[in-house]
ZAZAKOL-148266 format. One line per field, with one value per residue (C-alpha): chain; residue number from 1; x, y, z. Coordinates in Angstrom, 2 decimals. Each point is the difference from the previous one (the first is absolute). Layout:
ZAZAKOL-148266
unit [A|...];
pos [NUM|...];
u [X|...];
v [Y|...];
w [Z|...];
***
This chain:
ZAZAKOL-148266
unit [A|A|A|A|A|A|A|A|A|A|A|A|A|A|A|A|A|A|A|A|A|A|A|A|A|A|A|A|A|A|A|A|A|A|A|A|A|A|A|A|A|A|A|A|A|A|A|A|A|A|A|A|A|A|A|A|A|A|A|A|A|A|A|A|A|A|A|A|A|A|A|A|A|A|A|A|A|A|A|A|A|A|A|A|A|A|A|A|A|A|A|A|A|A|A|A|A|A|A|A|A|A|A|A];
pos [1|2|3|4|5|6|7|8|9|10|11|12|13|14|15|16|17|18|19|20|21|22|23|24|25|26|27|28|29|30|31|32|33|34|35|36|37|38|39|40|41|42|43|44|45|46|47|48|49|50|51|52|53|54|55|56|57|58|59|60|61|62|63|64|65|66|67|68|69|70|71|72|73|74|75|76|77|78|79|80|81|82|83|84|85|86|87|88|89|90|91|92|93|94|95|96|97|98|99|100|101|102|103|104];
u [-61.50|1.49|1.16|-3.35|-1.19|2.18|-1.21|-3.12|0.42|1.53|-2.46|-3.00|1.63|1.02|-3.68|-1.75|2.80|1.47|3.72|1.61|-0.56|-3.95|-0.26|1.31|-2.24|-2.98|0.46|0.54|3.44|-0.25|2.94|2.96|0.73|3.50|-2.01|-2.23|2.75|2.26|-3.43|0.19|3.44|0.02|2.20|-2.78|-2.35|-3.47|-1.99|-3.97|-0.39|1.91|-2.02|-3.43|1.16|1.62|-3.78|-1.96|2.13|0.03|-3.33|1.38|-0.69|3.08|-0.03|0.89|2.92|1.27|-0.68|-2.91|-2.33|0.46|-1.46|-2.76|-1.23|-0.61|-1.88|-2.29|-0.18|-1.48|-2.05|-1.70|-0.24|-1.96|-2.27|-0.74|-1.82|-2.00|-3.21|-0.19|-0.44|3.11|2.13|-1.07|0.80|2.90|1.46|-1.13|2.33|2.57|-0.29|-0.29|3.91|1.54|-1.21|1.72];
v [-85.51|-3.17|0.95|1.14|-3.68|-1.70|2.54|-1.15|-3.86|0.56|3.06|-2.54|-2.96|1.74|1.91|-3.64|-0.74|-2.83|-1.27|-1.21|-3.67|0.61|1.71|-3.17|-1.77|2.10|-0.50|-3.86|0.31|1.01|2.03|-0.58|2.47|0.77|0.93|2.11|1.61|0.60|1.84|2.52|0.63|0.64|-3.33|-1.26|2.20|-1.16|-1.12|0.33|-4.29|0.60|3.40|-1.99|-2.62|2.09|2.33|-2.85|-0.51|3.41|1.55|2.32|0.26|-1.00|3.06|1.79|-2.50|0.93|3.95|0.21|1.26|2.22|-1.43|2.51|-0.74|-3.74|1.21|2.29|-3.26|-2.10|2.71|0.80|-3.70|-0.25|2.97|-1.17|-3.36|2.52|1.93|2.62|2.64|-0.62|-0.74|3.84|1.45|-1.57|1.10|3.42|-0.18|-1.47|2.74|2.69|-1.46|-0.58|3.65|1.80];
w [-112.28|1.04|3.30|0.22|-0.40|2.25|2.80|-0.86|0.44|3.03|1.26|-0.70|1.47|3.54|-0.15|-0.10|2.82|-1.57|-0.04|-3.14|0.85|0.78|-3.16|-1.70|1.67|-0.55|-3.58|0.54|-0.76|-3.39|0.14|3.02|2.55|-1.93|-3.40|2.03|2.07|-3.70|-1.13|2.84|0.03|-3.79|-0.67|-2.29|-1.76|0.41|-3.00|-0.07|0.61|3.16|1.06|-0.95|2.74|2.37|0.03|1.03|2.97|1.07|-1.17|-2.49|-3.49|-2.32|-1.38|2.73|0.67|-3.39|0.37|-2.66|2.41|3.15|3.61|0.13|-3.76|1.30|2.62|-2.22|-2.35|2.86|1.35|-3.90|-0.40|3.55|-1.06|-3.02|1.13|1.91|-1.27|-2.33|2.32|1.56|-2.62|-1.44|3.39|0.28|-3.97|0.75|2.96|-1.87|-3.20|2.77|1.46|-3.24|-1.17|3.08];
***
């Protein structure tokens, strides 16, 4: 699990296409390139405060940093949470699709 997380720091960060020090600075320098760089390497194991403000920078959830959720269950989270400021119609269509996948 937590080589799983650093992958995931590091994934996230390269997928935005951001170097350690833009990171830093995406998150106003909240934490240094060096804490970052000990996260991804495993150095430093990294704590839910730290995932909360490493997310914002990279437009991840922390949970996913920390490897409570997998990448495709926060983009079914989004996607329900679009839907469901939608109409009723659609938000029925869209949970019988969803019942209809999670039965298969």
């Amino acid at each position: 699990m937590a080589k799983e997380k650093h992958y995931r720091l590091k994934q996230a960060r390269k997928d935005k296409g951001l170097t350690l020090k833009a990171l830093s600075e995406a998150i106003s320098g909240k934490l240094s390139t060096s804490a970052i760089a000990n996260y991804e390497s495993g150095i430093r194991e990294l704590k839910v405060p730290q995932a909360v403000i490493l997310a914002n920078g990279l437009d991840v959830s922390a949970a996913f940093l920390v490897g409570l959720v997998g990448p495709d269950e926060d983009l079914l989270m989004d996607l329900l949470i679009e839907v469901s400021m939608r109409g009723d119609y659609d938000v029925k269509r869209v949970t019988s699709i969803v019942r209809a996948y999670l039965d298969n």
